[in-house]
C-alpha positions as CSV (number, residue, x, y, z in Angstrom):
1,X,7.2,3.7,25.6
2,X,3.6,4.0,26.8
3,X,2.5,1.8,29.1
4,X,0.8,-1.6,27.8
5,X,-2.8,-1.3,28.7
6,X,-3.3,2.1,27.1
7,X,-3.2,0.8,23.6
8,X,-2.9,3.0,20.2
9,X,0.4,2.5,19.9
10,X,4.0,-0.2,19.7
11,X,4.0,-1.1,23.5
12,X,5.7,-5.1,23.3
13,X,7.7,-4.9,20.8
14,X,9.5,-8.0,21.6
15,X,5.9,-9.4,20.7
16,X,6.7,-8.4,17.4
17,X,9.9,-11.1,17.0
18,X,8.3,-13.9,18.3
19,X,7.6,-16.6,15.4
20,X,3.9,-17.2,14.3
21,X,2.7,-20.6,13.4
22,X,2.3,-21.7,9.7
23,X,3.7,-17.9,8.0
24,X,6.8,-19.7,6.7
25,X,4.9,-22.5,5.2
26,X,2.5,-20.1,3.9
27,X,5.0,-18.2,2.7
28,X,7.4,-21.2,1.1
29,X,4.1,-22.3,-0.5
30,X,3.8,-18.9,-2.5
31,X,7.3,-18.8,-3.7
32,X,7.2,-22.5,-5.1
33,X,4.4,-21.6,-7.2
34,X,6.4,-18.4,-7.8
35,X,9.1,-20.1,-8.9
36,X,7.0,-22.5,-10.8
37,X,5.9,-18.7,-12.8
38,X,9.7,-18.1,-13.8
39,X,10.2,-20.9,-15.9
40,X,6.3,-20.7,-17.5
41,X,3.6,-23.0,-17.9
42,X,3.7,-24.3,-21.7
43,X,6.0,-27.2,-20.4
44,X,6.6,-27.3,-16.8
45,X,9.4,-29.3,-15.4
46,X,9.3,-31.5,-12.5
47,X,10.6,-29.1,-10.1
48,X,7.9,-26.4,-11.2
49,X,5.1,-29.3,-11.2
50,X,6.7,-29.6,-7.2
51,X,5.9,-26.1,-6.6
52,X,2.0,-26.6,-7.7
53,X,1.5,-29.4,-6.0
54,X,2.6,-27.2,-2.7
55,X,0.5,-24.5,-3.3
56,X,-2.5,-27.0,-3.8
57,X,-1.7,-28.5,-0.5
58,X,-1.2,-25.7,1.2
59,X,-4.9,-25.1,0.5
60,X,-6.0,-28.6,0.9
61,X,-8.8,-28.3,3.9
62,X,-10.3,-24.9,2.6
63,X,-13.4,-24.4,0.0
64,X,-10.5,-24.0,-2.8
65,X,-9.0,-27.6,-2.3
66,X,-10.9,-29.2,-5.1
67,X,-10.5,-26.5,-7.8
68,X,-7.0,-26.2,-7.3
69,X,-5.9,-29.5,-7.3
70,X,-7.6,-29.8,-10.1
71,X,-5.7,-26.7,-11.3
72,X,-2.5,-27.8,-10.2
73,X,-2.9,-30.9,-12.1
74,X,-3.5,-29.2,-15.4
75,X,-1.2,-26.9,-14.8
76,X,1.9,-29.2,-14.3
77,X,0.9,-31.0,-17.4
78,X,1.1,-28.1,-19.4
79,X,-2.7,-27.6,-20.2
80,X,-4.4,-25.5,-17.8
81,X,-7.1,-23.3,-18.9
82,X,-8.1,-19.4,-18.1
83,X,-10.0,-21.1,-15.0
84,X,-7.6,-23.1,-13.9
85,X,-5.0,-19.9,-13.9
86,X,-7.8,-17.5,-11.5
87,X,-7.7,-20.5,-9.4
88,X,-4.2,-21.1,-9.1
89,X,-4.3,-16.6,-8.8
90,X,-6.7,-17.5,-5.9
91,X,-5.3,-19.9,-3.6
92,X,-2.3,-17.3,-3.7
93,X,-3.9,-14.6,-2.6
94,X,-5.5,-16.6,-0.3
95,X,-2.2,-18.0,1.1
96,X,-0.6,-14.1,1.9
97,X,-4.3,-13.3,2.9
98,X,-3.5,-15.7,6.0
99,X,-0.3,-14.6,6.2
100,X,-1.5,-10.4,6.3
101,X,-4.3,-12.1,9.4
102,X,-1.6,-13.7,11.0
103,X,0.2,-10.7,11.3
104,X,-2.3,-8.1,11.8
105,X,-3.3,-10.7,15.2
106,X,-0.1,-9.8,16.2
107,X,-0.3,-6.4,15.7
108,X,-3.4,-6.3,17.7
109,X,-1.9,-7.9,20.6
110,X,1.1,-5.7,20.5
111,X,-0.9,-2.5,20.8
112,X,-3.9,-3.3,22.4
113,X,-6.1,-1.8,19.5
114,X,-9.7,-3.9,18.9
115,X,-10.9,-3.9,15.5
116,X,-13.9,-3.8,13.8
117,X,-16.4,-6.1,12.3
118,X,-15.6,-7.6,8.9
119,X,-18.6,-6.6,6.3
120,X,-20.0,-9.2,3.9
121,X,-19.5,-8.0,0.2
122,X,-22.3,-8.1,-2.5
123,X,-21.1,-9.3,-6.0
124,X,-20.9,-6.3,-8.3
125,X,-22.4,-5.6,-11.6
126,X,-20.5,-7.2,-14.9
127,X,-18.7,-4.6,-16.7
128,X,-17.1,-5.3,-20.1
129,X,-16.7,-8.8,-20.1
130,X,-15.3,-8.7,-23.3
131,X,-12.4,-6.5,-21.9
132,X,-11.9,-8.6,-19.1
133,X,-11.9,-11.7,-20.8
134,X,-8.9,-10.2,-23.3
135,X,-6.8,-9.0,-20.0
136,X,-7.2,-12.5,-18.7
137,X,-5.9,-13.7,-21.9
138,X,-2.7,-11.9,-21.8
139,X,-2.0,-12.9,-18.2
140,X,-2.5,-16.7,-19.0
141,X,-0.4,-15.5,-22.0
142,X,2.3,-14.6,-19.7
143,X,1.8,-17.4,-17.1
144,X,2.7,-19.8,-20.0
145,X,5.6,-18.0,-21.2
146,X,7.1,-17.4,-17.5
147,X,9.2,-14.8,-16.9
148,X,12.2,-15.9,-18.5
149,X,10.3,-15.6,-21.9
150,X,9.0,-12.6,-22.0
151,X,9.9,-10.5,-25.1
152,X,8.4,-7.6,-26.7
153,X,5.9,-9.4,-28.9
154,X,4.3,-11.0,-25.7
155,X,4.0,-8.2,-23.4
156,X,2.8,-5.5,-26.2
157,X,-0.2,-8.0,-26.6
158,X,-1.7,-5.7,-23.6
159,X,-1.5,-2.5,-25.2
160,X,-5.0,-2.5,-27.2
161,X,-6.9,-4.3,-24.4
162,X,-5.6,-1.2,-22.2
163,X,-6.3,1.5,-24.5
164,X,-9.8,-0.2,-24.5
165,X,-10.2,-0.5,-21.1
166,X,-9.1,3.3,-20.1
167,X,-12.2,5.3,-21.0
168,X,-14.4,3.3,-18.6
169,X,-14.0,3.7,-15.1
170,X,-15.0,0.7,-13.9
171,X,-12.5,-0.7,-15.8
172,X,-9.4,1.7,-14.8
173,X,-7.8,0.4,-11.7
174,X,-7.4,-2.9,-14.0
175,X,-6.6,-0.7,-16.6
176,X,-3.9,0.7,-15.0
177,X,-2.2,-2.2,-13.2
178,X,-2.1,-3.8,-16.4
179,X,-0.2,-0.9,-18.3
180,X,2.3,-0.6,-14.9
181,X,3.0,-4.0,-15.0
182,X,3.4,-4.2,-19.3
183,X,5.7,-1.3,-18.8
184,X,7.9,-3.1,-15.9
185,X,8.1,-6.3,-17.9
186,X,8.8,-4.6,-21.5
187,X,11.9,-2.5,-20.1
188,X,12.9,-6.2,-18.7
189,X,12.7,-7.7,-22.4
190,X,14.2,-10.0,-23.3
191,X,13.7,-12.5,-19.9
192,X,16.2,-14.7,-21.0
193,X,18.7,-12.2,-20.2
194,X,17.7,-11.4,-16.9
195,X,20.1,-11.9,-13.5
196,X,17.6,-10.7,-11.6
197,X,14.0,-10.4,-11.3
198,X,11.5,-9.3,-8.2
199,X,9.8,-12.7,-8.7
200,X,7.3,-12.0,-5.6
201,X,6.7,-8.8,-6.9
202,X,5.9,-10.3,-10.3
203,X,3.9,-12.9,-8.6
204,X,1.6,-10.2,-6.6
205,X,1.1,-8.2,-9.7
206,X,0.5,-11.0,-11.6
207,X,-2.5,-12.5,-9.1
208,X,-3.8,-9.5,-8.3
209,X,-4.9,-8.4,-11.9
210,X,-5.9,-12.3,-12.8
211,X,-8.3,-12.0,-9.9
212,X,-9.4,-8.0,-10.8
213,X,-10.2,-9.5,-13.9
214,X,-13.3,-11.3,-12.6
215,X,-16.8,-9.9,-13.1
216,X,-17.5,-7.7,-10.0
217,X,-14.0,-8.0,-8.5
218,X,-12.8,-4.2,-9.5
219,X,-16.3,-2.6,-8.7
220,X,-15.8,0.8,-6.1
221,X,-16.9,-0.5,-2.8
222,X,-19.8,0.5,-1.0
223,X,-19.2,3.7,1.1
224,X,-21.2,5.0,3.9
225,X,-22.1,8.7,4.9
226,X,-19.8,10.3,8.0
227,X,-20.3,14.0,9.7
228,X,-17.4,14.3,12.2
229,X,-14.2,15.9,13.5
230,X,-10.7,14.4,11.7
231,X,-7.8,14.7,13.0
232,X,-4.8,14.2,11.0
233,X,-1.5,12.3,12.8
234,X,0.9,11.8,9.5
235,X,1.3,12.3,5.5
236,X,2.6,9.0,3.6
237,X,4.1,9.9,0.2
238,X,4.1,7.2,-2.9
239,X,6.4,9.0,-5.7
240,X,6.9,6.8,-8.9
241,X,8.8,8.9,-12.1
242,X,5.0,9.4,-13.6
243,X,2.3,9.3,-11.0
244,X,2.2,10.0,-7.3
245,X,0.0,9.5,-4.3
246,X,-0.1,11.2,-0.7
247,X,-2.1,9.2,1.5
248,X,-3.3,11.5,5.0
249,X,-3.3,9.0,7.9
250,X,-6.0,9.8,10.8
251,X,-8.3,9.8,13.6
252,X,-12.1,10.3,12.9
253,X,-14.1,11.4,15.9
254,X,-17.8,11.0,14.6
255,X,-20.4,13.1,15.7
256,X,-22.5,11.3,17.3
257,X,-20.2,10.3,19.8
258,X,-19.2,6.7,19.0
259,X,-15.8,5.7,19.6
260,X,-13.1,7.2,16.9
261,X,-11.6,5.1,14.4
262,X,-8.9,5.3,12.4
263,X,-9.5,6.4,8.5
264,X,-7.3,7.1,5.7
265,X,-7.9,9.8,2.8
266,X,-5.6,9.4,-0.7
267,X,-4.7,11.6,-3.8
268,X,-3.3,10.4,-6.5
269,X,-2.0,12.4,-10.0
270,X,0.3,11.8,-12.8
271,X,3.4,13.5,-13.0
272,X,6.2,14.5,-15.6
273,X,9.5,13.0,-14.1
274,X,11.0,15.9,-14.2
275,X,8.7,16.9,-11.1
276,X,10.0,15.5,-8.1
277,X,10.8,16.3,-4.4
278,X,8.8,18.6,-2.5
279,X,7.4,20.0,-6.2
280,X,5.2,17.1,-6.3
281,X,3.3,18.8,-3.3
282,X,2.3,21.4,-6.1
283,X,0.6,18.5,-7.9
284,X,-1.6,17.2,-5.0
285,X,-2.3,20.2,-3.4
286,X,-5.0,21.4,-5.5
287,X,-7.2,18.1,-5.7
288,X,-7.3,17.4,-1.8
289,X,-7.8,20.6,1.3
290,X,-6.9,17.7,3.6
291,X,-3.3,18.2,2.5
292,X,-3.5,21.9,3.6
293,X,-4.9,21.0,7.1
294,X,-2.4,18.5,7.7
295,X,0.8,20.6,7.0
296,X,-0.7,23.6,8.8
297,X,-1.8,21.0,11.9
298,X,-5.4,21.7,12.0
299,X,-8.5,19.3,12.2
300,X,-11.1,19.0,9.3
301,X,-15.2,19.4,9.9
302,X,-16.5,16.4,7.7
303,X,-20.2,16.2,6.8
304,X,-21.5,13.3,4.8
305,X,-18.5,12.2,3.7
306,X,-18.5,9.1,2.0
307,X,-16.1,6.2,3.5
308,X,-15.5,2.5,2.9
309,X,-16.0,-0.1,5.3
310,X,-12.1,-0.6,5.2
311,X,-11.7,3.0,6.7
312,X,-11.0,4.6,3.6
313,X,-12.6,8.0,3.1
314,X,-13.6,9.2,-0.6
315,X,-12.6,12.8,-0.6
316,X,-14.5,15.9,-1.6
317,X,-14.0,19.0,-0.9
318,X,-17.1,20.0,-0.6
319,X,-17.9,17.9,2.0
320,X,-14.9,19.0,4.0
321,X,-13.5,22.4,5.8
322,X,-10.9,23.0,7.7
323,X,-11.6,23.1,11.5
324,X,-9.5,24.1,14.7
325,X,-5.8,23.8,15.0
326,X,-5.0,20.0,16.1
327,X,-1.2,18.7,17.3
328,X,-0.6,15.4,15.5
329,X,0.6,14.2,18.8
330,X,-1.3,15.5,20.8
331,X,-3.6,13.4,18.6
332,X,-1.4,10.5,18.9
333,X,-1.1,10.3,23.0
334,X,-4.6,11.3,24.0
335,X,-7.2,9.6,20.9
336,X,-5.2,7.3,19.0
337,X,-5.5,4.6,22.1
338,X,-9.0,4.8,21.9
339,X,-9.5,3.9,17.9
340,X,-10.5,1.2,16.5
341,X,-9.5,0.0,13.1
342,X,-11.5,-1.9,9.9
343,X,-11.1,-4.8,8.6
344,X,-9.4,-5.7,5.2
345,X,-11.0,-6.7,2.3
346,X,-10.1,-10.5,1.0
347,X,-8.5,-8.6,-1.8
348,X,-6.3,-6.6,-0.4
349,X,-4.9,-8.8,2.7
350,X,-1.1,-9.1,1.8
351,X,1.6,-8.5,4.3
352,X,3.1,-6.1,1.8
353,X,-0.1,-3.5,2.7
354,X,0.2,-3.2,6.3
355,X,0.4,0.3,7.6
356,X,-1.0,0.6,10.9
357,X,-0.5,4.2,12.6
358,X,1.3,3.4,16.1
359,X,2.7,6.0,18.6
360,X,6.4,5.4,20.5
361,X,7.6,7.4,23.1
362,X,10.5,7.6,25.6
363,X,12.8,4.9,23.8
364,X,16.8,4.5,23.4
365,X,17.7,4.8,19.3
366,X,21.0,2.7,18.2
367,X,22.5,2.5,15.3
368,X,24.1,-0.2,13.7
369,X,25.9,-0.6,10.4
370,X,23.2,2.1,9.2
371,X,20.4,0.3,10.1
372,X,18.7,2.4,13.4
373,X,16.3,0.7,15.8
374,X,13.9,1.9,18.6
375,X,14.5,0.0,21.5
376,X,11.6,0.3,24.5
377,X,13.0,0.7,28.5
378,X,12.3,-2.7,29.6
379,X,12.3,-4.6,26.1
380,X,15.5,-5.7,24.9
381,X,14.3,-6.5,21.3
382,X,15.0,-3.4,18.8
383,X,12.0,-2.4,16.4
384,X,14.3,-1.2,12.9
385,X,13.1,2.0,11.6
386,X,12.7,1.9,7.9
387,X,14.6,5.3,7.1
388,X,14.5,4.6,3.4
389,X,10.7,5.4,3.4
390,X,11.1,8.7,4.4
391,X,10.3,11.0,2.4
392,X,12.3,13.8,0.7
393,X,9.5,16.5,0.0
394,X,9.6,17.9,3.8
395,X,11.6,18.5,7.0
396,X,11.2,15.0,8.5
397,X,15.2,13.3,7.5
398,X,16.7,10.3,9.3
399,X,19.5,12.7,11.5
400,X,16.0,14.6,12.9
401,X,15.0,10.4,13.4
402,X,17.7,9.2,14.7
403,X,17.6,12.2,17.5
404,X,14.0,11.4,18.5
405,X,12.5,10.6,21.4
406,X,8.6,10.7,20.4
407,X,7.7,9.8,16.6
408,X,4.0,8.8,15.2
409,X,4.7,6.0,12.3
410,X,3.3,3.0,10.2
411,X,4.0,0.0,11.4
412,X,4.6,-2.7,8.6
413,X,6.4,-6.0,7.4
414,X,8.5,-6.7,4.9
415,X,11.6,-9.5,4.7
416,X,10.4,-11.5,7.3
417,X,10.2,-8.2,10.2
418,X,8.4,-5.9,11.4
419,X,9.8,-2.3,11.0
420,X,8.0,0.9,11.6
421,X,8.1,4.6,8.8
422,X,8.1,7.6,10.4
423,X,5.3,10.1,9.9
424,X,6.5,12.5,12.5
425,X,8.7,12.6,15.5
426,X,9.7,14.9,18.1
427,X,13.4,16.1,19.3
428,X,14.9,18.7,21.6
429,X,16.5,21.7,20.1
430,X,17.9,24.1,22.7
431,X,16.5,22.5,25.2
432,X,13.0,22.4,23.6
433,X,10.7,20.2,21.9
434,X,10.2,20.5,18.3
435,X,8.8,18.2,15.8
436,X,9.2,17.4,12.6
437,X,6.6,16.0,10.2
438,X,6.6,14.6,6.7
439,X,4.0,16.5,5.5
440,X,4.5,19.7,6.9
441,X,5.0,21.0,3.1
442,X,2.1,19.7,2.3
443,X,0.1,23.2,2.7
444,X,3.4,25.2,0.9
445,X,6.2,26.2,2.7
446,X,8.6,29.2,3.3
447,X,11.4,26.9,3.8
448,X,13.9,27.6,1.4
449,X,15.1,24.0,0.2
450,X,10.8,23.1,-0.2
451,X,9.9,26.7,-2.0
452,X,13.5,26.6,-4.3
453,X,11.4,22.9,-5.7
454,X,8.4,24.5,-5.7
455,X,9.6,26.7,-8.1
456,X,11.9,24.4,-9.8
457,X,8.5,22.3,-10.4
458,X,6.6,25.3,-11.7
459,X,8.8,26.1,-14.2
460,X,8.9,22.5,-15.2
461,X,5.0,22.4,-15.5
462,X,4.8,25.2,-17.3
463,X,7.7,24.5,-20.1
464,X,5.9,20.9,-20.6
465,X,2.2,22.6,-20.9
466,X,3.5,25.2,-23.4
467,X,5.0,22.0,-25.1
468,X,2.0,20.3,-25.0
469,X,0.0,23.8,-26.6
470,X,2.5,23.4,-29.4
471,X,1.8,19.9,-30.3
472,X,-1.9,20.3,-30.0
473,X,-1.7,23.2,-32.5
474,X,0.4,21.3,-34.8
């Protein structure tokens, strides 16, 4: 792999294994009061009042202490209020926020990358407090009934507060959490006969909207103009059965010569479920010309593009053209050691959101029990590849991974380990290098498995439109 001291990308990845102080008691902390949330809140019993009393001490210390012990208390008596549910939502979030700052340390050391100031946030404007009041309502609703009684009648509860909240787009990133997690929880109904259940998933979703439901908490963030060169390293791909998101990973070289940094740029659309695969570039492609860029391999001329102080740019097209052709990894070995990254905002510091770009290069893949791992000359601890993630709407498979001997990826952490995605790697064919990227559709494609579902998702777009034409005739 590249040497140590060039940073930008996995370099000790034994650093990676070794144990950091306090993340299991952080972590044990959350899924007491997680498991505290299966049984509900109308009338806890002792061993869910157990699991409130450790996530109040695991805060005790910190400005939060008094308001949730006092929260805890209520709460494992069976009469805690809306307040005392942010609060308990809070010290939650605030417990995985350490966790995600614990981590990200590491990450820092590991690749040598220095990060940028944090940036104190202004309270927002109140929007619909009305609204917000009503979603709180639901979610204290639920915290009360616990997972294990949930039915219909309880989870439907949401449906007007989201119809109300749609129209107003200060409202809709609530809005639509709320209606993803309704949906999730009514095709669990009823709880009681669940076997399983993603508790921690439940338990994120759950904070995370409690906390979105206070005034100024789901305002846009404040976004700064940026004129510059971008240089694309590697496509990510979200695909759910009715919406999807492609989120372009890379470089920005600003103008005026400061040091590059690295940025992100997202999409997102609904889709019909019957468009999947490398049809749903067909979706994306016409609301973002960054896609285009990055499956061709060419850079993009930004001026006054507006961008968050967590690195994430707010696209426009207008404010964007395509510029000269740019290899991803040539990106990766020459400029990615020299960016810096932003910080995270308190609200979105969870170890589940780490995705830091990384470059690896001249390491030994193994393979065991179907699990592969790159393992660094030098380093006898394996970093697992997380083959699952990759994407089935390009070229990039886990045969061309597992023949790799350069790949660009996302390093993140989930079950307790660090694993990295791969964006893009490189092989020998023939005795020559060729690469293979996850995006590379992204532009179109003359490749005949990506053009046969191109077509395959026209036709279904165009059979549910002429559908829709009917209906709306009707």
């Amino acid at each position: 792999m590249v040497p140590a001291d060039q940073g930008g990308g996995v370099m000790r990845t034994d650093l990676l294994a070794e144990p950091t102080a306090g993340l299991d008691e952080a972590l044990a902390a959350v899924d007491g009061f997680d498991r505290a949330l299966v049984g509900g809140l109308l009338r806890p019993q002792p061993a869910q009042a157990a699991g409130l009393n450790g996530l109040a001490c695991a805060v005790a210390g910190t400005p939060l202490a008094s308001r949730v012990a006092e929260a805890a208390e209520k709460a494992a008596a069976g009469a805690a209020s809306e307040d005392h549910f942010v609060a308990l939502a809070a010290a939650r979030t605030a417990l995985l926020g350490s966790v995600h700052d614990a981590l990200m340390t590491r990450v820092d050391e590991t690749t040598g990358r220095t990060r940028g100031e944090a940036t104190a946030s202004t309270p927002g404007e109140r929007h619909m407090v009305n609204l917000s009041a009503a979603a709180r309502s639901w979610l204290c609703d639920l915290a009360r009934a616990g997972w294990q009684g949930i039915d219909h009648e309880v989870v439907s509860a949401s449906a007007q507060v989201v119809s109300s909240m749609l129209p107003d787009p200060s409202l809709r990133r609530l809005a639509t959490l709320l209606d993803g997690f309704a949906a999730e929880l009514a095709a669990s109904c009823p709880g009681t006969a669940l076997k399983r259940m993603p508790v921690r998933r439940w338990g994120d979703v759950w904070s995370r909207a409690m906390l979105l439901t206070v005034p100024g908490a789901a305002d846009a963030p404040t976004t700064t103009p940026v004129t510059g060169r971008l240089l694309p390293l590697g496509v990510d791909v979200h695909e759910h059965a009715t919406a999807a998101q492609a989120q372009v990973h890379a470089v920005f070289e600003p103008a005026d010569g400061s040091a590059p940094r690295l940025v992100r740029a997202s999409v997102s659309v609904p889709k019909p479920d019957t468009v999947v695969g490398a049809g749903v570039w067909q979706l994306l492609r016409p609301h973002m010309s960054l896609l285009a860029a990055a499956g061709e391999g060419r850079s993009m001329e930004l001026h006054d593009m507006p961008i968050t102080a967590e690195g994430d740019l707010i696209w426009s097209d207008e404010q964007g053209r395509p510029g000269e052709p740019a290899d991803p990894f040539a990106t990766a070995r020459v400029v990615l050691p020299t960016a810096t990254a932003s910080q995270t905002a308190p609200l979105h510091r969870h170890p589940a959101g780490i995705a830091v770009p990384v470059f690896l290069e001249g390491y030994a893949v193994h393979k065991d029990d179907d699990v592969l791992t790159f393992t660094a000359a030098g380093h006898g601890h394996g970093l697992a590849v997380d083959t699952d993630r990759v994407p089935t709407n390009g070229p990039l498979t886990p045969e061309a991974v597992a023949l790799s001997h350069a790949c660009i990826g996302l390093l993140r952490w989930d079950a307790g380990a660090f694993s990295i995605q791969p964006l893009a790697v490189e092989t020998t064919v023939r005795k020559k290098a060729v690469a293979f990227h996850a995006g590379a559709w992204a532009g179109g494609t003359a490749d005949k498995t990506g053009a046969k579902a191109e077509k395959a998702a026209t036709e279904a777009v165009a059979v549910l439109r002429e559908r829709a034409g009917r209906l709306l005739r009707k």
